[in-house]
C-alpha positions as CSV (number, residue, x, y, z in Angstrom):
1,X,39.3,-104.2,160.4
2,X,42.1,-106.9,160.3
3,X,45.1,-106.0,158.3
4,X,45.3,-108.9,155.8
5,X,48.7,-109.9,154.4
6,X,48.4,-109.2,150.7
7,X,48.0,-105.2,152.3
8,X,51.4,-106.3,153.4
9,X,52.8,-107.9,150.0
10,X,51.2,-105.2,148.4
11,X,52.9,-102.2,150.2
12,X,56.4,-103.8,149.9
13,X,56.0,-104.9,146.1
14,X,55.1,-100.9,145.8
15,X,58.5,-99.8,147.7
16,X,60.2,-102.3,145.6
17,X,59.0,-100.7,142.6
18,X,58.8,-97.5,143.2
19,X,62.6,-97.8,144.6
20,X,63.6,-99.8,141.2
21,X,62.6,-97.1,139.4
22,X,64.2,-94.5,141.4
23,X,67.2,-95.8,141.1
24,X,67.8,-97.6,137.6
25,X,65.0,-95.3,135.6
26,X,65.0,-91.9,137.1
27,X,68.1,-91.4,139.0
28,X,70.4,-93.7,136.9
29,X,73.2,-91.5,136.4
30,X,74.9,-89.4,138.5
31,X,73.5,-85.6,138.0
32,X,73.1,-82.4,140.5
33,X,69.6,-82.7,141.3
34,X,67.9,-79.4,141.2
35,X,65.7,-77.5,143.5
36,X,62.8,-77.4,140.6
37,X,63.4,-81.2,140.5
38,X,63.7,-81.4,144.1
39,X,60.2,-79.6,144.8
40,X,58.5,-81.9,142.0
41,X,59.3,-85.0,143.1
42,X,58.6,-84.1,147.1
43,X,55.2,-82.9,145.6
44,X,55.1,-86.6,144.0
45,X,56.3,-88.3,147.0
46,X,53.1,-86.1,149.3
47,X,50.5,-86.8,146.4
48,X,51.5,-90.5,146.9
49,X,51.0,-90.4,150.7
50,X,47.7,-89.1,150.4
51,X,46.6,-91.5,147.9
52,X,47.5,-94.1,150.2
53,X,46.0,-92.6,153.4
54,X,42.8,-92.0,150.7
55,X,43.1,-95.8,150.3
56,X,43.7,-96.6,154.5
57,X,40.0,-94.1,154.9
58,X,38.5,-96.6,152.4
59,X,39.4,-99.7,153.4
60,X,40.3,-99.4,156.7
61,X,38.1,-96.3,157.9
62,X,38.4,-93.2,158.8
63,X,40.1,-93.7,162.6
64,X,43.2,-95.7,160.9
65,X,43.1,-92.9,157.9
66,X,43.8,-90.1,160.7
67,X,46.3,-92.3,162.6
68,X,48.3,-92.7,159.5
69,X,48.1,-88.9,158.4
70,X,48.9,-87.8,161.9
71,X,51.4,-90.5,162.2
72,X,53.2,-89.1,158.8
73,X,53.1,-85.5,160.0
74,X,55.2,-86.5,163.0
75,X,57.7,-88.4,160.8
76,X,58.0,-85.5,158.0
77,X,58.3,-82.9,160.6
78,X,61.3,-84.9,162.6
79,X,62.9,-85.8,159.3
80,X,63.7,-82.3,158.3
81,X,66.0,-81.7,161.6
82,X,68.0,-84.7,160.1
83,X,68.3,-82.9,156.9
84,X,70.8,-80.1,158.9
85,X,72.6,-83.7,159.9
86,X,72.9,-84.9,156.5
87,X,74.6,-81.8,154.9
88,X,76.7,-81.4,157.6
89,X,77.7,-85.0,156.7
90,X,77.9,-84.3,153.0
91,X,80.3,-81.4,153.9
92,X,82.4,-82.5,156.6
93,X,83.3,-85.9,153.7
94,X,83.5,-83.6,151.0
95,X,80.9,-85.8,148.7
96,X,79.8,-83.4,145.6
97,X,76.2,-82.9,145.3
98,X,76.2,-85.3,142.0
99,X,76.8,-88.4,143.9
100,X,74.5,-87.0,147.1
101,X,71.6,-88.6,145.6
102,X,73.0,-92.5,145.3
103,X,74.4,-92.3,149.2
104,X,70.9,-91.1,150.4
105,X,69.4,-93.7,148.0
106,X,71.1,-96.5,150.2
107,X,71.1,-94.7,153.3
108,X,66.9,-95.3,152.9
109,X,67.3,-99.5,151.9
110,X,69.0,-99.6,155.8
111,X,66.4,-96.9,157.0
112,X,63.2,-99.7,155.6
113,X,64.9,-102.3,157.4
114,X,65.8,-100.9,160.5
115,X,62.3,-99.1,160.8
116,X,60.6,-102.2,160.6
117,X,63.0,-104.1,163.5
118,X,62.5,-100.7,165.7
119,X,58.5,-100.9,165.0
120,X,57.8,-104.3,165.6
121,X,60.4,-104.2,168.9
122,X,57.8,-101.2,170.3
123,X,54.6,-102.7,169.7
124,X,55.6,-106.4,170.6
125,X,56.7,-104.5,174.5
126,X,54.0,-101.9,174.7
127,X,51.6,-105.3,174.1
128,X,53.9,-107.1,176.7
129,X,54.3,-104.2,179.2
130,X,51.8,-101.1,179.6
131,X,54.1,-99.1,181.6
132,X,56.7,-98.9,178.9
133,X,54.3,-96.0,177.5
134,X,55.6,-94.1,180.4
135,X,59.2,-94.6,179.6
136,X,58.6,-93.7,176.3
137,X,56.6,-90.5,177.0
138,X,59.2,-89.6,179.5
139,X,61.8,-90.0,177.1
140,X,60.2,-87.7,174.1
141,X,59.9,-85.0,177.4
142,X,63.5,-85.4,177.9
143,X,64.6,-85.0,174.7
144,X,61.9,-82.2,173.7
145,X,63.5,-80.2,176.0
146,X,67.1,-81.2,175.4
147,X,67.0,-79.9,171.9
148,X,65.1,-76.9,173.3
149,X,68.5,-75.7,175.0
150,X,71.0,-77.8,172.3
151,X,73.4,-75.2,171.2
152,X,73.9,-75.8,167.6
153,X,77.4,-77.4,166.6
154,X,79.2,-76.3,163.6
155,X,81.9,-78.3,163.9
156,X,80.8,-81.2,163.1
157,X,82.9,-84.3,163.5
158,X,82.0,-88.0,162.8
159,X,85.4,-89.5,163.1
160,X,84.5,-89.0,167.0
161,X,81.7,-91.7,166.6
162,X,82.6,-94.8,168.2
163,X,81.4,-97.1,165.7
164,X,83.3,-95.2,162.7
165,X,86.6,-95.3,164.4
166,X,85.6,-98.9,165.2
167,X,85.1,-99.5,161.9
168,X,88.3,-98.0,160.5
169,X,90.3,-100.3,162.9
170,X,89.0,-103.2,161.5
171,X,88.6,-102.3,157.7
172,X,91.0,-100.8,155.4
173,X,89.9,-97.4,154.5
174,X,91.6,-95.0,151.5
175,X,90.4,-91.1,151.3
176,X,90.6,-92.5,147.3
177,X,87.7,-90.3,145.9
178,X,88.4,-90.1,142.2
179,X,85.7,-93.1,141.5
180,X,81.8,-92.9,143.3
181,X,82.4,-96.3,144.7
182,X,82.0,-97.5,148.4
183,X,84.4,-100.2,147.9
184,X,88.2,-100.1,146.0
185,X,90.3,-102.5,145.4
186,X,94.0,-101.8,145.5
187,X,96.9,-104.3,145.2
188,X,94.4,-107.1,145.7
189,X,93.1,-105.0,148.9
190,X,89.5,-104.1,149.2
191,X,89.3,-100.8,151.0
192,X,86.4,-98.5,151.9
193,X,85.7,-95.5,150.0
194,X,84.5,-92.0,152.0
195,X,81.5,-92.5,150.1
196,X,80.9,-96.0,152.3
197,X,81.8,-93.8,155.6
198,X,79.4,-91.0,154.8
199,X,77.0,-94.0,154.3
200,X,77.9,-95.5,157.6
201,X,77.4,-92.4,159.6
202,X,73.9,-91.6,157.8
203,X,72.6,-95.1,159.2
204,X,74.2,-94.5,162.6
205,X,72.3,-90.9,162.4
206,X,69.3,-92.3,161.2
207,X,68.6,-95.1,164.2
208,X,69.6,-92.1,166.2
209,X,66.9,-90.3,164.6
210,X,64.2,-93.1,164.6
211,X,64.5,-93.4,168.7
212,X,62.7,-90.4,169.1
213,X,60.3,-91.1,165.7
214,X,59.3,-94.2,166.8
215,X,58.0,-93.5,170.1
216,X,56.6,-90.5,168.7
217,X,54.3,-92.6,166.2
218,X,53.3,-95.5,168.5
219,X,51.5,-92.3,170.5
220,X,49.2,-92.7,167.6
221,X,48.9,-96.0,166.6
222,X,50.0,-99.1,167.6
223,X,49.3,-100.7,164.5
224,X,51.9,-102.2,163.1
225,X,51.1,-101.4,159.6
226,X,49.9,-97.6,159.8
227,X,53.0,-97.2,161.7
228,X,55.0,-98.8,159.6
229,X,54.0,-97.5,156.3
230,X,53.7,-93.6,157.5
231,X,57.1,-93.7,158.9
232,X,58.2,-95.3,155.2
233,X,56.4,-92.9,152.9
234,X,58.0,-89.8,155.4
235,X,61.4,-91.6,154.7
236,X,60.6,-92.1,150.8
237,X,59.9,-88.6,150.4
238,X,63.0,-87.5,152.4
239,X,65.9,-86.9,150.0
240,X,63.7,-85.1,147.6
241,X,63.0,-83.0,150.7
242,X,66.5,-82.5,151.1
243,X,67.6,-81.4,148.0
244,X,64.3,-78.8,147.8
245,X,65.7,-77.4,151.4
246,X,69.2,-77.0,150.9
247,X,69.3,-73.8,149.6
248,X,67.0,-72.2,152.3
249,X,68.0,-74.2,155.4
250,X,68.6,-70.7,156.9
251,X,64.7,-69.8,156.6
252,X,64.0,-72.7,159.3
253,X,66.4,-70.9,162.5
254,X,62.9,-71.0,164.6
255,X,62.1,-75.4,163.7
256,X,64.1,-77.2,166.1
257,X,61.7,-75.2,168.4
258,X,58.9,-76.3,167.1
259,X,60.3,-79.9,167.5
260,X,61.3,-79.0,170.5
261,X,57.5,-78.5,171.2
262,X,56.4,-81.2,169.2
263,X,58.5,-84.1,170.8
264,X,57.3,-82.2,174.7
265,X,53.6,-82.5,173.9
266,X,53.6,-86.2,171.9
267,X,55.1,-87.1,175.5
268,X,52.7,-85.8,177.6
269,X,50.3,-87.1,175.7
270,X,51.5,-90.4,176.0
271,X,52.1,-90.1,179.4
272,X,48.2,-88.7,180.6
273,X,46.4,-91.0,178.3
274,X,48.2,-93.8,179.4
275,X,47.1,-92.7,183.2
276,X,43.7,-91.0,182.4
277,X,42.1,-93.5,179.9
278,X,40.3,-96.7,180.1
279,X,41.0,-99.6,178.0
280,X,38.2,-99.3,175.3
281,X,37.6,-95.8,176.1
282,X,38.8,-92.4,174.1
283,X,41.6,-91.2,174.9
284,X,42.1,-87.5,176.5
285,X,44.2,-86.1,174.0
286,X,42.8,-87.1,170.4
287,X,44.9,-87.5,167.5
288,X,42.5,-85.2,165.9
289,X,44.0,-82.6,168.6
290,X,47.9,-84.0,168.2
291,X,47.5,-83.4,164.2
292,X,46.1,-79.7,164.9
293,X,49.1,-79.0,167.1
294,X,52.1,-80.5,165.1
295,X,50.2,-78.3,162.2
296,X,49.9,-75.1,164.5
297,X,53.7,-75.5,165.9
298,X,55.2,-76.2,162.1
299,X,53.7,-73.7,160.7
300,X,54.4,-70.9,163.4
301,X,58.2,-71.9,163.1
302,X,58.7,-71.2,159.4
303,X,56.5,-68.1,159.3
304,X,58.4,-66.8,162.2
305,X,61.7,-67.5,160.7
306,X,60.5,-66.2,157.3
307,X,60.1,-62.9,158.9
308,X,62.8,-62.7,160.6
309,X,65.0,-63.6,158.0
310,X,63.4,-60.9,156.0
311,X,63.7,-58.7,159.1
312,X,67.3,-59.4,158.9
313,X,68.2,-58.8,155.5
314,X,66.5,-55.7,155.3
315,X,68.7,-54.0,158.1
316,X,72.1,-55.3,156.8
């Protein structure tokens, strides 16, 4: 079936809202969010992404319903790596937990936007040129087993990013904290706040992030709009995830693993369908079989580190 362009009007005018809300309604003073809240409103954000993929089975059937669940899976499960990125972020700037929330809120606006360039890009060249399935397949390999042997860095640094030291070059910048603002104005000169660089460097980690997504979810569908929409409601749901994790970030020592795993396979995959199958045909590796192996690799990881966490404490 055709996607039809009030889907389209519809699903933004729902971000719009539910973003409007967010911001002005539910979030509109500055407050710790806690984990209780956290886990209730990531339980709200999941509830609405099956709602919608209930609505993508009816209207659109059943094969587009498991693209987009499948497609979401891979997004959620990638996020939560950049959730170790963001509080490393949060700490490095010194930003209190209370104004946490409004820098993620605007870190998602330029996550929508940049999504939707990085989406349409893909599809537009895998539609141009075949072969680029191979270059993206080959690329998820890579980096699968990049972050496989990727010793973690605690000392995390983002005035080494090129952009930010760019940036501080060519725009005043104060280490003026006292007021949550991205922007100052002192003697009749407008300076950037920490709170605008911690911004910055969340965008800069987020298109970092979304190279290996994207690919990732064009091994599932190239539909613009399943793609699209599975990679926004992972992203929607994502500071709420955030705040619910940040307490037990040390339970997940065994995920990047299971990334690791996830990111190797989805290129494979890409890879010997793109060889093995037929145009019209089914592919070798089903989504069907993609979803049971991001589930089987996700939930492995936490158990794992669950018990060994446990195992842990119990001998100190």
């Amino acid at each position: 079936m055709e996607i039809r362009i009030s889907f389209w009007v519809g699903f933004i005018a729902f971000v719009m809202v539910m973003l409007c809300l967010d911001l002005f309604v539910f979030h509109k003073h500055n407050n710790v969010v806690k984990i209780k809240e956290a886990l209730l409103w990531s339980l709200f954000w999941i509830l609405l992404a099956v709602a919608f993929n209930a609505g993508v089975y009816f209207f659109l059937g059943k094969i587009k319903a498991l693209e987009f669940l499948t497609g979401y899976l891979i997004e959620e499960s990638l996020s939560v790596d950049n959730l170790f990125v963001f509080i490393l972020i949060f700490g490095f700037f010194k930003i209190e937990p209370k104004y946490q929330h409004k820098i993620l809120f605007w870190g998602i606006i330029g996550a929508i936007i940049m999504r939707a360039v990085f989406i349409f890009a893909g599809v537009a060249l895998i539609q141009q040129f075949n072969w680029i399935m191979y270059v993206f397949g080959a690329f998820l390999v890579y980096t699968g087993i990049k972050l496989l042997f990727e010793k973690e860095d605690t000392e995390y640094n983002p005035n080494r990013n090129f952009f930010i030291r760019w940036f501080k070059k060519v725009f005043p910048v104060t280490n003026d904290m006292s007021k949550p603002h991205f922007f100052v104005r002192t003697n009749k000169i407008l300076y950037a706040t920490p709170f605008f660089i911690a911004l910055l460097v969340i965008e800069a980690s987020d298109l970092i992030f979304a190279v290996d997504s994207i690919p990732a979810v064009l091994s599932v569908s190239k539909d613009v709009f399943i793609v699209y929409t599975s990679n926004i409601f992972a992203i929607l749901g994502l500071r709420s995830l955030y705040f619910a994790l940040h307490g037990i970030m040390s339970y997940f020592h065994y995920l990047k693993y299971a990334l690791s795993g996830i990111l190797t396979f989805i290129g494979v995959k890409m890879c010997v369908n793109e060889f093995m199958s037929k145009p019209g045909e089914q592919a070798l590796i089903s989504n069907f079989a993609s979803l049971g192996v991001i589930v089987s690799l996700l939930t492995v990881s936490i158990v794992l580190s669950i018990i060994v966490k446990k195992h842990t404490a119990s001998h100190r």
